[in-house]
N, C-alpha and C positions, 0 to 999 in steps of 0.2 A: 597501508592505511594507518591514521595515530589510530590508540588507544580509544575503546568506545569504553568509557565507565557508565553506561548506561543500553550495555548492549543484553536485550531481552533475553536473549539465547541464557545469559551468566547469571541473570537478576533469580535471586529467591523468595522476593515477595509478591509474585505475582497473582494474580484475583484469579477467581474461573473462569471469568471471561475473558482474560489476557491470553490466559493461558490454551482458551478455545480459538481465538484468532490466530496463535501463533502453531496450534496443528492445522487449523485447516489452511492456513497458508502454504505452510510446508509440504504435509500430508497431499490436499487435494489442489490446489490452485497451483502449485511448484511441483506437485509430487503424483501422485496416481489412483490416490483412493476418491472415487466419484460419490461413494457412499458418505462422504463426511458432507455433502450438500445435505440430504434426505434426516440427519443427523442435526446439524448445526445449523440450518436455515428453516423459517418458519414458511408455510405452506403456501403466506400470502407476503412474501419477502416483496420487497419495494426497491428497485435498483432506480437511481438517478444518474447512472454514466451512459450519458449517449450512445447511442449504439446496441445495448446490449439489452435483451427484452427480461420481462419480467416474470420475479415466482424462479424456483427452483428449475424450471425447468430453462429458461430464460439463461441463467447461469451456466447451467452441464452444456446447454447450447455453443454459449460465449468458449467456455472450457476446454469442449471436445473440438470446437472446428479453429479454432483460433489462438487461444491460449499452450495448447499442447502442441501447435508448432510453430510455437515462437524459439531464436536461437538462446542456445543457454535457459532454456525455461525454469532447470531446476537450481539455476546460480541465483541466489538474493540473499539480501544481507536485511534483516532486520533494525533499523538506527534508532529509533525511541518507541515506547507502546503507552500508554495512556489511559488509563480509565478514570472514566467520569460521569457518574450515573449510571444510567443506561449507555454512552456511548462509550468505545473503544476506539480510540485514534492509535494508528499503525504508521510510522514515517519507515520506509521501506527504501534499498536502494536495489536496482537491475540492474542489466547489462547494460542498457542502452536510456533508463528515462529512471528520476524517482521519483516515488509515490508518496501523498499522503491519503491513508483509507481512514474513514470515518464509518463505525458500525453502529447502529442504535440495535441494541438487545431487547427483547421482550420477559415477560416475567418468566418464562421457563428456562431463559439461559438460551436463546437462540437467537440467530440474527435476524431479524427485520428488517433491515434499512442498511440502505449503503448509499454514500457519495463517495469521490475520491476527486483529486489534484492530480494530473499525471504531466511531467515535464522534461524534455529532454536533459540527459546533463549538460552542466553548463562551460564543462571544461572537459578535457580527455584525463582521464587518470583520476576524475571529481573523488574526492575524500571530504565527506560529509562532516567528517570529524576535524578536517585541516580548521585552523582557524584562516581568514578572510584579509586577504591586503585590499589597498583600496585602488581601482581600477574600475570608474562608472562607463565604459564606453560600450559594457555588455549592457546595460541601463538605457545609456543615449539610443543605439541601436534598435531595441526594443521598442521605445517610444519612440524612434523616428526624429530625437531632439540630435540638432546642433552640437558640438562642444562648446562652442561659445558664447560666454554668458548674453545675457539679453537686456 
């Protein structure tokens, strides 16, 4: 993979709430501690990714039955983190799809709110960090277009 100059894991200026996303990422969503939801989520947390119910309990749900046997669950790599107000944007990569999570905090320092982007890679071996040649036929496909202009 190049060089992340901007990989979370290395950065020393991180806020608190950076720095809360990137345990409980690790910790409990990639790792095993259940108690950092009870911790780090607010009691009336607000999930927007289909599927998955809501409030804490909503989450340890998604976590214990689904999340915890996914292959590779504790492999992910952190690619950008973001703070910005209240929210905390996480660009994320896994085994199989990357992510971008979006957290809105409330004023104690917990999370409320979540949306996220989740998207297969788009290549085998994807390096978020590669720079980009130009090859729109993943584009055409997508949108079902032609190659040929119109």
């Amino acid at each position: 993979m190049e060089p992340n100059l901007y990989d979370p894991r290395k950065r020393t200026d991180l806020s608190k709430r950076e720095k809360i996303v990137l345990e409980f990422m690790d910790d409990c969503m990639h790792g095993d501690d259940l108690s950092l939801i009870d911790k780090y989520m607010a009691e009336d947390y607000i999930q927007h990714t289909p599927g998955i119910g809501q409030g804490r309990e909503g989450v340890r749900k998604y976590i214990t039955e689904i999340a915890y046997h996914r292959p590779g669950r504790k492999e992910w790599t952190p690619i950008q983190l973001f703070d910005c107000g209240d929210i905390i944007i996480l660009h994320k990569l896994l085994k199989h799809v990357i992510i971008a999570d979006f957290l809105r905090f409330n004023e104690d320092d917990q999370m409320i709110e979540h949306w996220d982007v989740v998207q297969p890679l788009p290549e085998s071996n994807y390096d978020p960090m590669k720079k980009s040649t130009e090859d729109l036929s993943r584009f055409q496909a997508l949108f079902a277009m032609s190659s040929k202009s119109d």
